[in-house]
C-alpha positions in Angstrom: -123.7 -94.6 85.7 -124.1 -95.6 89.4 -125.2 -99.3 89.7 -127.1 -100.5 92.5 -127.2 -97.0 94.3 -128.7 -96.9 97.8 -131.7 -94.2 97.6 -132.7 -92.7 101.0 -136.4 -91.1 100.3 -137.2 -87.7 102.8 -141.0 -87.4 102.4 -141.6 -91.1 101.5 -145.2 -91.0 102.4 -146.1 -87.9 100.6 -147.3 -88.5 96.7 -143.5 -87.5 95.7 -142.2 -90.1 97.6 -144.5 -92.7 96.0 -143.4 -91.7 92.8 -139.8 -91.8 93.6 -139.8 -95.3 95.0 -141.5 -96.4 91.7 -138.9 -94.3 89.6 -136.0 -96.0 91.9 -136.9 -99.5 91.1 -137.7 -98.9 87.4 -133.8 -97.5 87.6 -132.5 -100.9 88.6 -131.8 -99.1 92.4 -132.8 -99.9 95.8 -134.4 -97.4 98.0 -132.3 -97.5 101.4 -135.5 -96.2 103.1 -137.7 -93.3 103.5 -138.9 -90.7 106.6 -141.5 -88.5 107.0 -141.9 -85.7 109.9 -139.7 -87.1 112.9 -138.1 -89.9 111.4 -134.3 -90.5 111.8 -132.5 -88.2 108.9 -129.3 -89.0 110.3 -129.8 -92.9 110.5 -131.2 -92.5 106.5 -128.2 -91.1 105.3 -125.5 -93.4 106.9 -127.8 -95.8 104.9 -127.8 -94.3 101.7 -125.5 -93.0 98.8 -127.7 -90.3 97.9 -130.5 -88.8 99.7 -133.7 -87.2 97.7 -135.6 -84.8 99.9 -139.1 -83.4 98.9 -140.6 -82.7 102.3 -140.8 -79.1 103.9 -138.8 -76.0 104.1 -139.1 -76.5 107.9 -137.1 -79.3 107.6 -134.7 -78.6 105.6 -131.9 -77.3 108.0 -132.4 -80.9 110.4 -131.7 -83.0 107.0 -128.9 -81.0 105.6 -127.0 -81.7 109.1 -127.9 -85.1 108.6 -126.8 -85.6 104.8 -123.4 -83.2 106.3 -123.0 -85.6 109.4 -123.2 -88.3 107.3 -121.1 -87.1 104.3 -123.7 -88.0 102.0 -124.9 -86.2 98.5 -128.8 -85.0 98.6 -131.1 -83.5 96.0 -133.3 -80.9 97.4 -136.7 -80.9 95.3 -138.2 -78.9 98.0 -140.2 -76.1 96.5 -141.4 -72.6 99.2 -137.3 -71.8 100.1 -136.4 -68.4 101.3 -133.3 -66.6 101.0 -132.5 -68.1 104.7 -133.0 -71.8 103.2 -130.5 -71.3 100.3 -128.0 -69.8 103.1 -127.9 -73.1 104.5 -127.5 -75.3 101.2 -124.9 -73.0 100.3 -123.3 -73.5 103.8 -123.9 -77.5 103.4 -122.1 -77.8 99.9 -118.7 -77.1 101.9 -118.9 -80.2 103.1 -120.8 -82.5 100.4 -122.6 -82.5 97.0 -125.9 -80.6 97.3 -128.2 -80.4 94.1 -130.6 -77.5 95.2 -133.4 -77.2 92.3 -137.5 -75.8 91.7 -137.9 -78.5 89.7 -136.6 -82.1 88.8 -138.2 -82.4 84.9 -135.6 -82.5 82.4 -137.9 -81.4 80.0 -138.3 -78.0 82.6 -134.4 -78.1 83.0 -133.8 -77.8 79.1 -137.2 -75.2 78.9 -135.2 -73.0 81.1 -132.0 -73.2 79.1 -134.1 -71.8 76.1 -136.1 -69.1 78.3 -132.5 -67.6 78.8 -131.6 -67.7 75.3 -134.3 -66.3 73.8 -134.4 -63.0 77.2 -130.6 -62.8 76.1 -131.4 -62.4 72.4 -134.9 -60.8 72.5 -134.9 -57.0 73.4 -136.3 -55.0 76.1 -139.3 -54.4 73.9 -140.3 -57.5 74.4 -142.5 -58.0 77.0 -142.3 -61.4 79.3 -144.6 -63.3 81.4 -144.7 -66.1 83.2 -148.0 -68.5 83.5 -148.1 -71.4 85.6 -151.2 -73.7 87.1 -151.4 -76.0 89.4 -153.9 -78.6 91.7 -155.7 -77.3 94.0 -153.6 -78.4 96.8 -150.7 -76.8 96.0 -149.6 -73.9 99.3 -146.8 -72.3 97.2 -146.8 -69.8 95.1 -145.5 -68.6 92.3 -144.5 -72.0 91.8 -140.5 -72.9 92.5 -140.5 -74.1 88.7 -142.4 -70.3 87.7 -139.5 -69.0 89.7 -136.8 -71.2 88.1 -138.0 -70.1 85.1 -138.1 -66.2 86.3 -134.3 -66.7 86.9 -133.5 -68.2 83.8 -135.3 -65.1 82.3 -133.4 -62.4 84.1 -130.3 -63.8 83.9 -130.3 -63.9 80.3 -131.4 -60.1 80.5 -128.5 -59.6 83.0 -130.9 -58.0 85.5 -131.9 -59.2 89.0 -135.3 -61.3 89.5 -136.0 -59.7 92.5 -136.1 -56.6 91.0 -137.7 -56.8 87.7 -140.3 -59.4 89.1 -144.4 -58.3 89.2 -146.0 -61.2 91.3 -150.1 -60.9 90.5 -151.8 -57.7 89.3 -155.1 -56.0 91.1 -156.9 -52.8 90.5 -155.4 -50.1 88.5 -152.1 -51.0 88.2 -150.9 -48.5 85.6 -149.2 -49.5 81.9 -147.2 -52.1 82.4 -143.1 -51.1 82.8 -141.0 -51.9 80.6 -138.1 -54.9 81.7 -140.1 -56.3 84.3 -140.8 -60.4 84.7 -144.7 -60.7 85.6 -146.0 -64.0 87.1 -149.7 -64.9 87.1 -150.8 -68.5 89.1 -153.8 -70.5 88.3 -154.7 -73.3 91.3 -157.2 -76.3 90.9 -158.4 -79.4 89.9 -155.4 -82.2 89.5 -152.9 -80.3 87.1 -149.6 -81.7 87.9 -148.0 -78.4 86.6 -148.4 -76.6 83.9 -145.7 -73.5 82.4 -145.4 -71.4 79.8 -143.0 -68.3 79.2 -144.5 -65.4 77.4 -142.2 -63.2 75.4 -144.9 -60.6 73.8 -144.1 -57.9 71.4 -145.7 -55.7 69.2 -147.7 -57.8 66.5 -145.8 -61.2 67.6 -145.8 -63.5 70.6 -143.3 -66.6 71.2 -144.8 -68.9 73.7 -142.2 -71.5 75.5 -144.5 -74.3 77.4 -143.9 -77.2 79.5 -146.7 -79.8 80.5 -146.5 -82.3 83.6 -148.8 -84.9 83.0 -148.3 -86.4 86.5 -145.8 -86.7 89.1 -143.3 -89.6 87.6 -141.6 -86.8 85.2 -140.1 -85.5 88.5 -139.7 -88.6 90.1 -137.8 -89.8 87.3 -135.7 -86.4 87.3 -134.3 -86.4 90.7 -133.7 -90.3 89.9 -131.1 -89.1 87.8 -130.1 -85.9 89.2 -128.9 -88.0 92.2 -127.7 -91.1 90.7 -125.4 -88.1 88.8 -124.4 -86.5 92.2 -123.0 -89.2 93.5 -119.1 -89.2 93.8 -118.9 -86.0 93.1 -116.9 -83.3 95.1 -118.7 -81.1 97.7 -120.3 -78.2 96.1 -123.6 -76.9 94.9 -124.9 -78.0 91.3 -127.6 -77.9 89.3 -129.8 -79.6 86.7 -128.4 -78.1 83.8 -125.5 -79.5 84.8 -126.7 -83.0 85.0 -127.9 -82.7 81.5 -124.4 -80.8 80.3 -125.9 -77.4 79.6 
């Protein structure tokens, strides 16, 4: 274990970066400093051993170069990425550690380990579906951690997400087809995050669930995930990785 890492924040001000400087300290770690829209990346990352970065997909390309300029690790907690953003994480782990993930729970990390084994053990006539809620302020959707959890799902059915995923359902839509992924999202109040994997079949259902309580789960999660990345060689890496899945 890393003692007395350096901990540069991206989105310090933001109710993610709250939780991570309190998630830092309770670590026994220093935060090296934190930006928000406009601040110095580059002068952050000479700063820091790792960088944690949970601002904006817009922003993702300017920190990369940063965290590549100044050879230094980041986590990218981000959540909204299109193909386009993972391009560029996959073009910054030449050069340094990059942990890319939709979600920073360990508890969600080892949930999606057991989505995939059940998909890979469960047949086709078993259904599966993806719930997820959030608060009311959350812009993305399905969520990066439905997503995740989509993944985990196909891969262990050996198919393609983007083609066995159903995002939402309106008017008549037909019976449903069998092999496909569906994803239904619930937004309000102050849920933190709430997911459960559906795997329905005829006369039995097996329900997987994960509940976030509030933000420190994830704060505490890319805590570790970077305190892990650093030293590492340059490449891309993921949670279950971190907790040797």
């Amino acid at each position: 274990m890393t003692v007395g890492a350096r901990v540069g924040i991206i989105g310090s001000a933001g109710r993610m970066g709250q939780a991570l400087t309190e998630a830092i300290a309770a670590a026994g770690h220093a935060v090296s400093g934190g930006i928000d829209q406009g601040g110095d990346a580059l002068a952050l990352a000479q700063a820091s051993d790792v960088l944690v970065d949970f601002s904006a997909p817009a922003a993702l390309e300017f920190n990369l170069d940063a965290a590549i300029h100044a050879g230094t690790p980041i986590v990218v907690g981000t959540t909204g990425l299109a193909e386009r953003h993972h391009w560029l994480v996959d073009a910054a782990a030449v050069s340094i550690p990059v942990l890319q993930t939709g979600n920073t729970s360990l508890g969600v990390t080892l949930l999606a380990h057991l989505v995939r084994e059940a998909a890979a053990r469960l047949g086709e006539d078993w259904d599966i579906e993806i719930t997820e809620t959030h608060h009311r302020m959350k812009l993305d959707a399905p969520s990066g951690t439905a997503l995740l959890l989509g993944e985990a799902a196909a891969a262990g059915r050996e198919v393609h997400l983007a083609e066995a995923a159903v995002r939402g359902r309106d008017g008549v839509t037909g019976a449903r087809e069998a092999g496909t992924i569906g994803f239904a999202a619930l937004r309000g109040g102050s849920v933190a995050g709430d997911h459960t994997v559906h795997f329905l079949a005829d006369n039995e259902r097996l329900s997987l669930s994960h509940l976030a309580e509030n933000r420190a789960i994830f704060a505490r999660g890319a805590v570790r995930a970077g305190l892990w990345l650093i030293g590492k060689a340059p490449g891309r890496y993921t949670m279950p990785e971190v907790l040797g899945l």
